[in-house]
C-alpha positions in Angstrom: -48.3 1.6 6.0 -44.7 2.4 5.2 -42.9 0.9 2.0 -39.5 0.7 1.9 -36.6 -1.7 0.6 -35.8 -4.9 2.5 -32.0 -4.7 3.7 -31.9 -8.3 1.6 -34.5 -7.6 -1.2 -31.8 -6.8 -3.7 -34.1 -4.7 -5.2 -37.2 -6.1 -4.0 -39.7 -3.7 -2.7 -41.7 -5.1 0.1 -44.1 -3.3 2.5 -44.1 -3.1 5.8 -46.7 -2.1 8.1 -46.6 -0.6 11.8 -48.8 -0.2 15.0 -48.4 3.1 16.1 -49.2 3.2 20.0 -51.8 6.2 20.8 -52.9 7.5 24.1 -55.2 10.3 24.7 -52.9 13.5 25.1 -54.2 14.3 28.7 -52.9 11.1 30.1 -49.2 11.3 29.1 -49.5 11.7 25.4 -47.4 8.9 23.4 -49.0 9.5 20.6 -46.9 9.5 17.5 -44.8 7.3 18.7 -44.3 4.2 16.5 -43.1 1.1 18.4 -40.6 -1.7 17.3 -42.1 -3.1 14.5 -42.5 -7.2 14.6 -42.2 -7.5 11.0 -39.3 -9.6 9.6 -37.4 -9.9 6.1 -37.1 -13.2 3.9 -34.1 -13.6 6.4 -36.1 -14.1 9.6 -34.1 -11.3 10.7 -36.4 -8.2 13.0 -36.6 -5.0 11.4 -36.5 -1.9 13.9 -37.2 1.1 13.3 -35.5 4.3 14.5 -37.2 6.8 14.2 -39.5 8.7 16.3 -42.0 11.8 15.8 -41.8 14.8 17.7 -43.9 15.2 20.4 -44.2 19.0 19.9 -43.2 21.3 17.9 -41.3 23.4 20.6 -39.1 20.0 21.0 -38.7 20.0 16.9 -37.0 23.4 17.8 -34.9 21.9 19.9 -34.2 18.9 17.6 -32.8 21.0 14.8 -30.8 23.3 17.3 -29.6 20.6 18.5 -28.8 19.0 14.7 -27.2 22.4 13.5 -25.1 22.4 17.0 -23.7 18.9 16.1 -23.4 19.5 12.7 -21.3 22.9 13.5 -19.1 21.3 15.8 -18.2 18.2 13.2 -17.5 21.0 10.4 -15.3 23.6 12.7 -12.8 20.6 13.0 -12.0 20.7 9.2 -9.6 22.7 7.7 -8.4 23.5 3.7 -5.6 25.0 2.8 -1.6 24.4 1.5 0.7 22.2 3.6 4.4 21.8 3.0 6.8 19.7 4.7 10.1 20.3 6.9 12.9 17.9 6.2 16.5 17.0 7.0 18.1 20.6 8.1 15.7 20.5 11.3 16.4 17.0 12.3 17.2 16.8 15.8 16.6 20.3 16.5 13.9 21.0 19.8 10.0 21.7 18.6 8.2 24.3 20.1 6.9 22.1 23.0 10.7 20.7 23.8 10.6 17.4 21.8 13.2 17.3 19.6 12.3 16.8 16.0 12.6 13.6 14.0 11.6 13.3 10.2 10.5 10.2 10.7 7.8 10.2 13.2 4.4 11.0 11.9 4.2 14.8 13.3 3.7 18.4 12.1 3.8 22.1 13.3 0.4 24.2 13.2 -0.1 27.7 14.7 -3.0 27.5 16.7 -4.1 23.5 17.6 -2.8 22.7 21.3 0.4 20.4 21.4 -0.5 16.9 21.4 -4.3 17.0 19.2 -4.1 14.3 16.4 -5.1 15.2 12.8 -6.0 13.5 9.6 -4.4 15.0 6.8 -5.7 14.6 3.6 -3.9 15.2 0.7 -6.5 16.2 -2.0 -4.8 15.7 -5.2 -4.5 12.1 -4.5 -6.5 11.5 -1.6 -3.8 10.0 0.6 -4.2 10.7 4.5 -1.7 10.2 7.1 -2.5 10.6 11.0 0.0 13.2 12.7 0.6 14.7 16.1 0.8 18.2 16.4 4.2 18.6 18.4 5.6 22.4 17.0 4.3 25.9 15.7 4.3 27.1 12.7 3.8 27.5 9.1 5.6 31.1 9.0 4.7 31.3 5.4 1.8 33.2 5.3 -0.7 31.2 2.6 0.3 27.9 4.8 -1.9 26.1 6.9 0.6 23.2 8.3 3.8 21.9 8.4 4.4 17.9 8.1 7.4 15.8 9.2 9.4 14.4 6.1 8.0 11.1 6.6 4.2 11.9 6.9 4.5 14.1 3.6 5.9 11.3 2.0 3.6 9.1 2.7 0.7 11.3 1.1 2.7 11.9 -1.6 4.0 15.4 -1.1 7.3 15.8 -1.4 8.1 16.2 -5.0 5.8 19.1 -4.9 6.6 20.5 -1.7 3.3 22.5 -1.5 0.4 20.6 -1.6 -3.4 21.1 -1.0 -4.5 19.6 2.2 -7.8 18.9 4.5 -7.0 19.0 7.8 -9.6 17.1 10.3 -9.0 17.3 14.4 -9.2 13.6 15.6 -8.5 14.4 19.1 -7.8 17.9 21.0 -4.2 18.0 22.8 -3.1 18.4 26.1 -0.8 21.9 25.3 -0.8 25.5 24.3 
C-alpha cells in the first residue's frame, strides 16, 4: 500500500493501494511492474502512476547513465559571468556574420555560440531575462562573457551599471560559426 497526498486533499492524506502484476521470471518477467492504478480522488478524477521498477539492476545502470547524461547536457547550456552592453557608436555598423547592427533588436555578441543560437539572459541582481539572438563575436574584455544590444540591456535593467552579472541559458543552437 502506497500513501500519498490526493492532488485535491488540500492537505488530506488518503491511501491508495495498487495491484502490482507478477509473472514468474522464466516466462517474460513483469514482475515489479505496477500497473495503472483504478483508484480515484473525491474528484472522480483517475490517478496514474508513473513510475516503474527496474527490471535489473544492469538496466538501473543504465537508468542513472542515462539521468546523469541528461542532466549534463541541460547544465552545459548555462553560463555565469559579467555582461555589458554595446550602444549607439556601433549602430549601423556590420556584425560579425554581415548583419548590420541595430540597438534596438533583441541581439548580442558572444565568442564562441554559433550565429543565430537563441539565449535567455538572466540578469541576476534583479532577475529580469530577455531572449536574444546571437548575431556578432565578442566580449574583447577579458572577464566578459557577452555583449547585449542597447535595447535588450535595457530591458533587464543594465544600463546604468553597464556591467552586470548574468546567466546565460542556450534556448536553441544556431545555424553559423
Amino acid at each position: 500500500m502506497y500513501v500519498g497526498c490526493s492532488p485535491s486533499g488540500a492537505g488530506r492524506v488518503q491511501s491508495h493501494s495498487f495491484e502490482t502484476e507478477s509473472r514468474d521470471s522464466q516466462n517474460g518477467s513483469t514482475a515489479g511492474r505496477v500497473p495503472e492504478a483504478n483508484t480515484n480522488d473525491s474528484r472522480g478524477e483517475k490517478i496514474g502512476l508513473l513510475a516503474q521498477k527496474s527490471q535489473s539492476t544492469e538496466e538501473s545502470r543504465n537508468d542513472s547513465a542515462d539521468i546523469q547524461h541528461e542532466y549534463n547536457q541541460i547544465f552545459e547550456n548555462i553560463d555565469f559571468g559579467v555582461a555589458s552592453y554595446y550602444g549607439r557608436k556601433f549602430q549601423g555598423k556590420a556584425t560579425a556574420n554581415g548583419e548590420t547592427y541595430d540597438l534596438n533588436k533583441l541581439t548580442a555578441a558572444h565568442r564562441t555560440l554559433p550565429f543565430g543560437s537563441v539565449c535567455r539572459v538572466t540578469n541576476i541582481g534583479n532577475g529580469k531575462s530577455v531572449f536574444v539572438r546571437i548575431n556578432d563575436r565578442g566580449p574583447f574584455v577579458e572577464n566578459r562573457i557577452i555583449d547585449l544590444s542597447y535595447r535588450a540591456a535595457k530591458l533587464i535593467g543594465g544600463l546604468r551599471a553597464g556591467t552586470f552579472t548574468v546567466k546565460v541559458e542556450v534556448i536553441e543552437y544556431g545555424y553559423g560559426q
